[in-house]
Every structure is written in C-alpha cells, then in structure tokens.
N, C-alpha and C positions, 0 to 999 in steps of 0.2 A: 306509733312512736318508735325512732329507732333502736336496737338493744348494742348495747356495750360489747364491744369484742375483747378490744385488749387496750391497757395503757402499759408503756415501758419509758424508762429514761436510759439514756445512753448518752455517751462520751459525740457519740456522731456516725451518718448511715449515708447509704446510697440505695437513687433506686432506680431501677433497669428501665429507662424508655420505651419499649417494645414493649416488653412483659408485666412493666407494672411492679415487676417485686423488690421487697426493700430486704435492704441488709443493713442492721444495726452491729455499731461497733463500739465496745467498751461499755455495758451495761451498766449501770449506774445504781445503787440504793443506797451509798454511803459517799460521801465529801469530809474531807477536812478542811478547813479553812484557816489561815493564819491571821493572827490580831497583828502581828510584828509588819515590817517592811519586807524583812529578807522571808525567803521560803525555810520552813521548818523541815528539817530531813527526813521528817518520814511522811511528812507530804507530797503526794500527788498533784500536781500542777494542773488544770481544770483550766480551759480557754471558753471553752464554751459546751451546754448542754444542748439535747435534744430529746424535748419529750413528745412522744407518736401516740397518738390515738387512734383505733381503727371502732368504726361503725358500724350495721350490720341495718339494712335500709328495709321498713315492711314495706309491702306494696302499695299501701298509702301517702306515702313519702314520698314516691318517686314524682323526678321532675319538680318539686319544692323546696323555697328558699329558706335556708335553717340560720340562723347564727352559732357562734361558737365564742368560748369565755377558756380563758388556761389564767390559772393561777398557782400560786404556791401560798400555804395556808401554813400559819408559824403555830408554834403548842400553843400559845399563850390567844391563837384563835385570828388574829393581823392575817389580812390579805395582801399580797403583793398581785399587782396584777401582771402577769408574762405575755397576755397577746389575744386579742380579737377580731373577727369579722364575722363575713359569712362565704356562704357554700350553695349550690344546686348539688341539690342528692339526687345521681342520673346514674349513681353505678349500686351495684349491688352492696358493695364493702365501703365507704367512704374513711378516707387516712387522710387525719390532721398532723401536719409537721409542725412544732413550735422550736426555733430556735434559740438558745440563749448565747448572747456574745460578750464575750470581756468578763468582765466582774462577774461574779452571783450576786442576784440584784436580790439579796435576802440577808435580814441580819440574826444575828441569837444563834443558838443551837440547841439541838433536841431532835424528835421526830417533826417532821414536815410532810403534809400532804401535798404534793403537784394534784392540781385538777383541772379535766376538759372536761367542761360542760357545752352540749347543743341543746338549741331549742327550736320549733318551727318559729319562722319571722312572723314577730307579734303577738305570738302566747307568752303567757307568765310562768309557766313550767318548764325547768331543764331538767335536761337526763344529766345522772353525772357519771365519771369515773372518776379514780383515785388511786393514785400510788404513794408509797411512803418513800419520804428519804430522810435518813440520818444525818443531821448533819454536825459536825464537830469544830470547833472551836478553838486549836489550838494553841495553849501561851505562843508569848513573845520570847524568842531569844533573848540571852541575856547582850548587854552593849558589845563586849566582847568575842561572843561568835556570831554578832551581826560582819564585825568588821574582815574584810577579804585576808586571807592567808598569807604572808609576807614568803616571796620567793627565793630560794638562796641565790646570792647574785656570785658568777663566778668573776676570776680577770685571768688574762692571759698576760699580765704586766709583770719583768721578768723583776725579780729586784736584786740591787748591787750592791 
C-alpha cells in the first residue's frame, strides 16, 4: 500500500517540466471569508486554492491503477467533495494537484480537514492524508462602509 508523504495547501504552485519539481506559493492554513458583498479590510482575497498530495509508491503498486477522492470535511463532520479520478502509479513519488477556482465551495467556519484519499482500483480501503484549515467567517460590513467613498470633485469655473 502506498505511504503518505505530504499534504500542503496553498494559494497556487508551479512545476518544472524537465525536473518534475513543484513550487508552491502562499501556503495556506488560515481563510477568512466575508458573509457581506463587499471585501472586509482585513481580508485576504482568495481566487482559488491548491491542495498537493505527494505519495511514496511500494513496489507492489507499481504499474497499478489507484483512484483518488479530495475532500474538505466541516467540524460539524459535512463532506464537500473537491475532486476525483484515478492514476497509474509508475514513478516512485506520485503528486496529486487539486485545484480550487472561484468561490470556496465550503460553508460555516471553524477547523476544516482538506483530504486526499487513494485506493487500488476496486479495494474498499483508502489511505488517507489530512491537513487542517481554519477557516473564519467574517461579519458583514455595516450598509454604510459597504457603499464607495464619495470623491471630492474639483471645477476650474471661474466665478463673476
């Protein structure tokens, strides 16, 4: 069975064609979220997440089709699901990318488990890993610092 290397979540990453190696940017273990319309000022603006899984393949595995499950799991125990399929495990390490785009497709606040689960195609056993995220829930601004800032208008009209 494969053993867990690493889960991380991040803001967003790259990864080297040649070499294989990934760089992640803007780690992630904390979101705030706004209930309001407008952005709350001490919010972070969040487009989209990225959480990475790496694998670590035994020699049994190799050359075998695995599936794979990502979720995000709320306190209250709600699964959202973020993303599945499967994979041939042909290299040593195998890295799951799961993207998240637009919204945070997750509601409530508190601690949140993100999780990739693999399993061999057709067993009933997954491996899992699991990372935590905070996530926070900001009020709404009040109606008044929702609305845009009024600019001073000047004139250059001479008067007589």
């Amino acid at each position: 069975m494969p053993k867990p290397a690493y889960i991380i979540c991040s803001e967003s990453g790259a990864e080297d064609r040649h070499t294989g190696l990934v760089s992640l940017y803007n780690l992630v273990d904390r979101i705030q979220l706004n209930r309001g319309t407008q952005p709350h000022a001490t919010a972070t603006p969040i487009s989209q997440l990225r959480l990475t899984a790496s694998w670590m393949r035994e020699s049994a595995d190799e050359d075998k089709e695995f599936e794979f499950e990502a979720a995000a799991i709320s306190p209250s125990g709600d699964e959202t699901h973020l993303g599945r399929g499967s994979f041939i495990f042909n290299l040593m390490f195998y890295r799951l990318n799961i993207r998240m785009l637009g919204l945070f497709p997750i509601k409530g606040d508190g601690l949140f488990w993100l999780e990739v689960r693999i399993r061999r195609a057709g067993s009933k056993t997954w491996q899992v890993q699991r990372a935590p995220l905070w996530v926070e829930q900001l009020p709404s601004l009040p109606a008044e610092a929702q609305k845009p800032p009024e600019l001073p208008v000047e004139s250059n009209a001479e008067q007589g």
